[in-house]
DSSP file (Angstrom, degrees, kcal/mol; ACC not computed):
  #  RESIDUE AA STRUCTURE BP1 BP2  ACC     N-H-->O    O-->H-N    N-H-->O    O-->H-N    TCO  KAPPA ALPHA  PHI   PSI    X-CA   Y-CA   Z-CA
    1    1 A X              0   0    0      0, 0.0     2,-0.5     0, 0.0     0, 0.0   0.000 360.0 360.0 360.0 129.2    5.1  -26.8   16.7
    2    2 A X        -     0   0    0      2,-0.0     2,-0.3    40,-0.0    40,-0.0  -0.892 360.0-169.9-107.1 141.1    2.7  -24.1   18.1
    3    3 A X        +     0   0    0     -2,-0.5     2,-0.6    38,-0.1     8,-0.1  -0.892   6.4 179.1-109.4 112.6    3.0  -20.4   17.7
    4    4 A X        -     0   0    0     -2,-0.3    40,-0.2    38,-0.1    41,-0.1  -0.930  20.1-138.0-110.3 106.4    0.6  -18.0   19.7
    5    5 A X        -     0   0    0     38,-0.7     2,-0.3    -2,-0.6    38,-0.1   0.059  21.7-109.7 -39.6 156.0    1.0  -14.3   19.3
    6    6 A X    >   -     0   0    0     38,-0.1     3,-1.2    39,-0.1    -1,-0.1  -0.819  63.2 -24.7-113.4-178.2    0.8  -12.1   21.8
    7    7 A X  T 3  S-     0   0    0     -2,-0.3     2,-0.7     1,-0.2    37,-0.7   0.258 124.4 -17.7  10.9-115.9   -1.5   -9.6   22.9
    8    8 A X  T 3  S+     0   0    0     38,-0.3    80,-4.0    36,-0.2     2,-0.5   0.164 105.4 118.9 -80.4  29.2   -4.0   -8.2   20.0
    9    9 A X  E <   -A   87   0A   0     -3,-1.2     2,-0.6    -2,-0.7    78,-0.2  -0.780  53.1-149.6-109.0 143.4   -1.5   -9.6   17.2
   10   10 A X  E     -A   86   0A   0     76,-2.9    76,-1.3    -2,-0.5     2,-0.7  -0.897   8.5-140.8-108.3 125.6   -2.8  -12.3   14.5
   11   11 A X  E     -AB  85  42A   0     31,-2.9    30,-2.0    -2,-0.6    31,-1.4  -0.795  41.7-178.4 -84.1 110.5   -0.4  -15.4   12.7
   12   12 A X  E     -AB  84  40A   0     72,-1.0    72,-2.5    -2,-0.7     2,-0.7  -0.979  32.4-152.8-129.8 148.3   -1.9  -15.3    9.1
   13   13 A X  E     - B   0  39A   0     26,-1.9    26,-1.1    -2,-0.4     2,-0.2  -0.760  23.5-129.4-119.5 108.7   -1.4  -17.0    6.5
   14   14 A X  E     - B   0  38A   0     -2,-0.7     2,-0.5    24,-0.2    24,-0.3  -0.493  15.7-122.9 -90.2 141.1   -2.2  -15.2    3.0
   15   15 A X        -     0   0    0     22,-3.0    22,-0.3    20,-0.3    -1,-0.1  -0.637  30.8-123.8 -78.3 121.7   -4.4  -16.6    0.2
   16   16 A X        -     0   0    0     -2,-0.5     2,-0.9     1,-0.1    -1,-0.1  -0.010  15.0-130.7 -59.7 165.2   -2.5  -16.7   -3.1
   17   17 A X        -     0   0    0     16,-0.0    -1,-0.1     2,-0.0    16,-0.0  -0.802  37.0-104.3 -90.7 110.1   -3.9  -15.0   -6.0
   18   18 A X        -     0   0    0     -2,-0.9     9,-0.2     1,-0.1     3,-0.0  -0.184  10.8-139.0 -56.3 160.2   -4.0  -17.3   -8.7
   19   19 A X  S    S+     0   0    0      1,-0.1     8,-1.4     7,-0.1     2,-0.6   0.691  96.3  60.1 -57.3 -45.3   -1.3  -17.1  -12.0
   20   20 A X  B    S-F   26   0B   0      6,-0.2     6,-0.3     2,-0.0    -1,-0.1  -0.909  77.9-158.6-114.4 125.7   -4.4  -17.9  -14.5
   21   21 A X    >   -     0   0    0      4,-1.6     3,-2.4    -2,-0.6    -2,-0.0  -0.471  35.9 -98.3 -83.6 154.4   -7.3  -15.2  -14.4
   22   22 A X  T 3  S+     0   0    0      1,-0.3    -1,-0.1     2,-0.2    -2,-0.0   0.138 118.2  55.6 -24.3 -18.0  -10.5  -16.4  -15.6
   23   23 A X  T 3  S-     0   0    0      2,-0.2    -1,-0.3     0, 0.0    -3,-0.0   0.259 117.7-104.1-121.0  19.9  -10.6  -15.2  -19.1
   24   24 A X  S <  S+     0   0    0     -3,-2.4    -2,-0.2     1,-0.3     0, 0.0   0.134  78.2 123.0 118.7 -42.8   -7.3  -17.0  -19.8
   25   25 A X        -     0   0    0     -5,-0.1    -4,-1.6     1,-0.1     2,-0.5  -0.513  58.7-132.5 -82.6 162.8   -4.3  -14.6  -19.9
   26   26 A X  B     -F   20   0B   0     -6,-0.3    -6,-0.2     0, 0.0    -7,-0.1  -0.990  16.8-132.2-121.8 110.6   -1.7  -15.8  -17.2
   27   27 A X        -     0   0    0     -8,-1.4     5,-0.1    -2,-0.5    -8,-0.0  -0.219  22.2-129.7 -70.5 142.8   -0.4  -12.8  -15.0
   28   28 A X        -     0   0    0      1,-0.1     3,-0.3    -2,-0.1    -1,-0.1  -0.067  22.5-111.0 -61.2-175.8    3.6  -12.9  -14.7
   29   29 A X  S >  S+     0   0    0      1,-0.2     3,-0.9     2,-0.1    -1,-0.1   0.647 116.0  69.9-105.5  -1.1    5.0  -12.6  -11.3
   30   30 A X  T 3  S+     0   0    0      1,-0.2    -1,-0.2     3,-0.0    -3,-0.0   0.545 102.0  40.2 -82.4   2.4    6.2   -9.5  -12.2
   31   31 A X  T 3  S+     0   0    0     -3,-0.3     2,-0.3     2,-0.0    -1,-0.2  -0.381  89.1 110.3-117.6  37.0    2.7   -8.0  -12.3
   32   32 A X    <   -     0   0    0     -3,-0.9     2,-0.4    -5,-0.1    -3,-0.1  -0.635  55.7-144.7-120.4-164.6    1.1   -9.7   -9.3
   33   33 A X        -     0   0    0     -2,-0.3   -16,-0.0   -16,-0.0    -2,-0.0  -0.933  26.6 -96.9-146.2 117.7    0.4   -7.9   -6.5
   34   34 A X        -     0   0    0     -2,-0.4     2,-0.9     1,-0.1   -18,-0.0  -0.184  52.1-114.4 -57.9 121.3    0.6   -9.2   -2.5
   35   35 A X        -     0   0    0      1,-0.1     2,-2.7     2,-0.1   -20,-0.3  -0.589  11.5-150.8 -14.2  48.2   -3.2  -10.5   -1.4
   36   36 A X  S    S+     0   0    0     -2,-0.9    32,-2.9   -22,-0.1     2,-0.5   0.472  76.1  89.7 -31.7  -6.6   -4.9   -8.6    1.1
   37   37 A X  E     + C   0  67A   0     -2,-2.7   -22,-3.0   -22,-0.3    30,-0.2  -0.886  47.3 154.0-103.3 129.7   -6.8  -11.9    2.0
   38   38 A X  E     -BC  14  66A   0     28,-1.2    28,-2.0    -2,-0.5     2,-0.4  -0.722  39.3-121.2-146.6 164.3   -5.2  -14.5    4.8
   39   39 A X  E     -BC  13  65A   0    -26,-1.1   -26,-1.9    26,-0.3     2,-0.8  -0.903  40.1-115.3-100.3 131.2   -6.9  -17.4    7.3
   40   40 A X  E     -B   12   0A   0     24,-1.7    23,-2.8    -2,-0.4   -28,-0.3  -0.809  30.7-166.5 -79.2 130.7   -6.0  -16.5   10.4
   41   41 A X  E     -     0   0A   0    -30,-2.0     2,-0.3    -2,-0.8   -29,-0.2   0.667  68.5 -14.2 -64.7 -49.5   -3.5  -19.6   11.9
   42   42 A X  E     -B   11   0A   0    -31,-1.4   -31,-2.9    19,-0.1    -1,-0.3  -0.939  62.6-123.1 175.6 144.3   -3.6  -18.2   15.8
   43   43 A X        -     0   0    0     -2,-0.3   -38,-0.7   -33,-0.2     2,-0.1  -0.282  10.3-129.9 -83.9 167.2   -4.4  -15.7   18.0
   44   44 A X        -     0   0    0    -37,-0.7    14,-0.2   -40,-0.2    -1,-0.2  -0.219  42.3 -98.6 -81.4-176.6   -3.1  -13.6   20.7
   45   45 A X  S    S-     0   0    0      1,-0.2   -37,-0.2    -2,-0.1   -39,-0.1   0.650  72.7 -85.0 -90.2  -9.5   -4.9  -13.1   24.2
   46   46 A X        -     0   0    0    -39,-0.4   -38,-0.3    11,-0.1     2,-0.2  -0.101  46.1 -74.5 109.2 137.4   -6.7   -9.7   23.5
   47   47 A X  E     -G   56   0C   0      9,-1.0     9,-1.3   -40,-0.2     2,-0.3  -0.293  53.1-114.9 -64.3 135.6   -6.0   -6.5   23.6
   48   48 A X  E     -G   55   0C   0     -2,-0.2     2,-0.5     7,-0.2     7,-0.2  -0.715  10.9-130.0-119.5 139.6   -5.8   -4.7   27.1
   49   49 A X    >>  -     0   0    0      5,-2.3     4,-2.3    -2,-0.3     3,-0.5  -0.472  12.0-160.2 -48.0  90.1   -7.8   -2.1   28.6
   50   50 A X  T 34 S+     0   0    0     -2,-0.5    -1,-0.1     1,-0.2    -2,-0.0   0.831  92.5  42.3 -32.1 -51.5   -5.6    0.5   29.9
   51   51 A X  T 34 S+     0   0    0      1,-0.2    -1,-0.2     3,-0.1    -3,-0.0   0.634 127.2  25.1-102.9  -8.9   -8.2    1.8   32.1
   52   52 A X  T <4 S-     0   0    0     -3,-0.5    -1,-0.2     2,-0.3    -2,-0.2   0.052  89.9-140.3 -95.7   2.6   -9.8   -1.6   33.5
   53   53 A X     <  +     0   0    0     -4,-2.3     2,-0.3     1,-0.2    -3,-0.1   0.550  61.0 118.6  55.5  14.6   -7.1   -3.4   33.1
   54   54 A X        -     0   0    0     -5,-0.3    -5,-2.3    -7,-0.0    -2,-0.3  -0.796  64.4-109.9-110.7 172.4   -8.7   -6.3   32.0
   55   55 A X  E     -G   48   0C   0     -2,-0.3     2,-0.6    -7,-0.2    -7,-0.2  -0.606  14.8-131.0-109.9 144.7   -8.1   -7.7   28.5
   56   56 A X  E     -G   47   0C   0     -9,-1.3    -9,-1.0    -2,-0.2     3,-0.1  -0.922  30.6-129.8-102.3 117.2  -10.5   -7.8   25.2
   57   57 A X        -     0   0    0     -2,-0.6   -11,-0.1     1,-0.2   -12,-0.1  -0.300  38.5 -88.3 -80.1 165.6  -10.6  -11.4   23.7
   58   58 A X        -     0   0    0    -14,-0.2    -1,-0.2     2,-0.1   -50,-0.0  -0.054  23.7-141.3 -82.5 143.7  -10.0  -11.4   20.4
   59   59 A X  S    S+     0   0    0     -3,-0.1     2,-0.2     2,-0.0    -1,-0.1   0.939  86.0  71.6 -66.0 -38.0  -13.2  -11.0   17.4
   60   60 A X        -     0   0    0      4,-0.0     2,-0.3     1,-0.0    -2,-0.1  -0.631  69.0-155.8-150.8 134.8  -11.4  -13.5   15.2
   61   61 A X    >   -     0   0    0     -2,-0.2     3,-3.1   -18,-0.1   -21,-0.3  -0.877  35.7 -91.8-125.5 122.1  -10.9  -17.1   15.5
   62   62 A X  T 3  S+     0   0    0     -2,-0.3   -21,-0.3     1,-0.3     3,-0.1  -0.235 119.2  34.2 -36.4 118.0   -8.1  -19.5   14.0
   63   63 A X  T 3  S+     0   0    0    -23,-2.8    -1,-0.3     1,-0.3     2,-0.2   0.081  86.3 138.0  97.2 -20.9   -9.5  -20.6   10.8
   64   64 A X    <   -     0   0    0     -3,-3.1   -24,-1.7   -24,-0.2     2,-0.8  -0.386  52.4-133.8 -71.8 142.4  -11.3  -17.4   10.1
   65   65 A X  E     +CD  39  95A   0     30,-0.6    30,-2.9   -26,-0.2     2,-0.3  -0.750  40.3 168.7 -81.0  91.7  -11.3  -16.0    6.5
   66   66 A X  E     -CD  38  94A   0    -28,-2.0   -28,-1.2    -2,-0.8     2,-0.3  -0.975  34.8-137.7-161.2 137.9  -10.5  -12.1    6.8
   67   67 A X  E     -CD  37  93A   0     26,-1.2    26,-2.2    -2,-0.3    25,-2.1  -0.580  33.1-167.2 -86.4 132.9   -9.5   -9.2    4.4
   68   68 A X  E     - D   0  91A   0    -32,-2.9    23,-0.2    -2,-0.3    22,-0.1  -0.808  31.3 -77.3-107.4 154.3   -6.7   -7.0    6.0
   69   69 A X    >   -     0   0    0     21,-0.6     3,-1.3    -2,-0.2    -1,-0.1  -0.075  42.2-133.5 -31.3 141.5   -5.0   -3.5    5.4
   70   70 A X  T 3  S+     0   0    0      1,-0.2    -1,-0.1    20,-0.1    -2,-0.0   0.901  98.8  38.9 -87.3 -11.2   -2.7   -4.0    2.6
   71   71 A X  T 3  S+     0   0    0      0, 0.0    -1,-0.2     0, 0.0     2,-0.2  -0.017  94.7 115.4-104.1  32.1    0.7   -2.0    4.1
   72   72 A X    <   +     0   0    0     -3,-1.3     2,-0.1    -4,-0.0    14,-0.1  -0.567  58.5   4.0-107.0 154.6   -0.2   -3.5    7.4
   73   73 A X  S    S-     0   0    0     -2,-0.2     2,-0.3    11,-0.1    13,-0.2  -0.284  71.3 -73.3 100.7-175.5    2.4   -6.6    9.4
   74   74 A X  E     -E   85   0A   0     11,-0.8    11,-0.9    -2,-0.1     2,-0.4  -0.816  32.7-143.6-122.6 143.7    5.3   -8.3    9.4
   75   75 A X  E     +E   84   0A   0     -2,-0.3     2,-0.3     9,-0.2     9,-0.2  -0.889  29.1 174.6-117.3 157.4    5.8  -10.9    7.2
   76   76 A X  E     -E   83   0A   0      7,-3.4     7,-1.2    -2,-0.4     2,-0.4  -0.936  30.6-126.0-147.8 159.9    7.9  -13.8    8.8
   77   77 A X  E     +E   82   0A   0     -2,-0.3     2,-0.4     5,-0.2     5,-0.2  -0.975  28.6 177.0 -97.9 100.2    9.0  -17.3    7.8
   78   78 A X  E >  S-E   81   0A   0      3,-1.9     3,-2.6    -2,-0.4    -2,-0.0  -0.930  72.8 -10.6-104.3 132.7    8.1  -20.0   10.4
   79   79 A X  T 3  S-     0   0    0     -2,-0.4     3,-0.1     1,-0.2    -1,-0.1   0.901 129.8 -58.8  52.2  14.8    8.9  -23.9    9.6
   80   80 A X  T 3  S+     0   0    0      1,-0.4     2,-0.4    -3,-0.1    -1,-0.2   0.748 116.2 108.8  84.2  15.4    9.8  -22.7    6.0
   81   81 A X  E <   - E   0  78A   0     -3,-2.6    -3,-1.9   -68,-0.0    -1,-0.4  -0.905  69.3-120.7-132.7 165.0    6.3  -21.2    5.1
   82   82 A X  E     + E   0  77A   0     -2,-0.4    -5,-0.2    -5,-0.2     2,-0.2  -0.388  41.8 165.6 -90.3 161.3    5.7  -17.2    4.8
   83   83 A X  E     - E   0  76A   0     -7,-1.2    -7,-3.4    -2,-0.1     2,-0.2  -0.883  30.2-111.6-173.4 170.2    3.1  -15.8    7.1
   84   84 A X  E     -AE  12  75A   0    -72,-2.5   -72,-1.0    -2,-0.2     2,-0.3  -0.511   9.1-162.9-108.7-176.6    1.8  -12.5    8.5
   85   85 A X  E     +AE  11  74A   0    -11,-0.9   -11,-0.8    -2,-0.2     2,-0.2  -0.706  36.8 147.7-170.7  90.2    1.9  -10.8   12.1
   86   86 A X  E     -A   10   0A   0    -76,-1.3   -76,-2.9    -2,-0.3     2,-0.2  -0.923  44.2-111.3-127.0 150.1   -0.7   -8.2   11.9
   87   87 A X  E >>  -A    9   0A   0    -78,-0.2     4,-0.9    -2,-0.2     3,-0.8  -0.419  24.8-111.0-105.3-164.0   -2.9   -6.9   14.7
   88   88 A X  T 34 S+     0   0    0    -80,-4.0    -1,-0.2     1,-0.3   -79,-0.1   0.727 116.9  60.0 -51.9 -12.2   -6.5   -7.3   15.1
   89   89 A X  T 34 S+     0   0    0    -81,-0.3    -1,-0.3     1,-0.3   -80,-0.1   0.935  94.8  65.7-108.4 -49.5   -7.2   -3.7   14.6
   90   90 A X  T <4 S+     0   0    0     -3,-0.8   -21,-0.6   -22,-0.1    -1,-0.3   0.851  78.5 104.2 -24.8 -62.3   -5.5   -4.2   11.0
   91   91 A X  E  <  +D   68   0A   0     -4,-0.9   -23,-0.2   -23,-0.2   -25,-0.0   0.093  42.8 169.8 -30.2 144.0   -8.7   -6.7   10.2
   92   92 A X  E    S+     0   0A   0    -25,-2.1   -24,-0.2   -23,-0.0     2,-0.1   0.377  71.3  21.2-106.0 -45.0  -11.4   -4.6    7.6
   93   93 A X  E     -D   67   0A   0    -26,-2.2   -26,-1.2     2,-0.0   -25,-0.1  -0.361  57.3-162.1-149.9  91.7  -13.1   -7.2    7.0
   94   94 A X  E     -D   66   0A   0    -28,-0.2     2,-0.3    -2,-0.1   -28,-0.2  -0.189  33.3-146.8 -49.3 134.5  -14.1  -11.3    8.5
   95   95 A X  E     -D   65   0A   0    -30,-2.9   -30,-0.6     3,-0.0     2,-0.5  -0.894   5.8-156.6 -90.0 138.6  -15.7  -13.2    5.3
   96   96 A X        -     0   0    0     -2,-0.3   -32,-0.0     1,-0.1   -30,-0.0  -0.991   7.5-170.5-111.7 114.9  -18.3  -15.6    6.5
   97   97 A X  S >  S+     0   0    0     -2,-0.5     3,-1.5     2,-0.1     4,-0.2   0.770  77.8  69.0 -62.9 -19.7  -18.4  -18.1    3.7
   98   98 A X  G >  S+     0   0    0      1,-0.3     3,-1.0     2,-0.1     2,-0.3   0.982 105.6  38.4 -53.5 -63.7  -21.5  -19.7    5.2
   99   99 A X  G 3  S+     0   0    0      1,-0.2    -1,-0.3     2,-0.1    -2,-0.1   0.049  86.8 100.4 -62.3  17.0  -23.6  -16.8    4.4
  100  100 A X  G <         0   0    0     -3,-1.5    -1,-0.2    -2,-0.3    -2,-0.1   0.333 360.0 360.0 -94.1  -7.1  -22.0  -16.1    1.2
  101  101 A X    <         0   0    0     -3,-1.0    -1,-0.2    -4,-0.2    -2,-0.1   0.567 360.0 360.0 -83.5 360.0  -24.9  -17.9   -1.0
């Protein structure tokens, strides 16, 4: 099934934080803390110019890697998996992994 937002809203899909940290200790779940980092799923059509009326397509592309405000969305259940519905404006920040070396 495909989901498409509308206007300037993003379907994302948040990256877990892992259970065992790097130096060993394994956080409970009662100490974890919601991600601020998701792949975006799907787009909207872009947000629209009140004053030209025409619409601004969207920065951010299904598949893009991108850090969000953390009290930002909706979280929803589609097809039995959690996701987010945040809009674009939410994004802080796209990670480009290519350029990450």
């Amino acid at each position: 099934m495909n989901f498409r937002p509308t206007n300037d809203r993003l379907l994302v899909q948040r990256v877990e934080i892992p259970s065992l940290l790097p130096s060993g200790l394994v956080l409970p779940d009662t100490a974890k803390v919601l991600s601020q980092e998701g792949v975006v799923i799907a787009v909207g059509s872009g947000k629209m110019d009140m004053r030209s009326g025409q619409r601004t397509p969207p920065h951010v592309a299904p598949g893009d890697r991108v850090l969000f405000n953390k009290y930002k969305g909706d979280e929803i259940e589609l097809e039995g998996k959690p996701y987010l519905v945040i809009r674009e404006d939410d994004i802080i920040v796209v990670v480009d992994l290519e350029k990450a070396s």
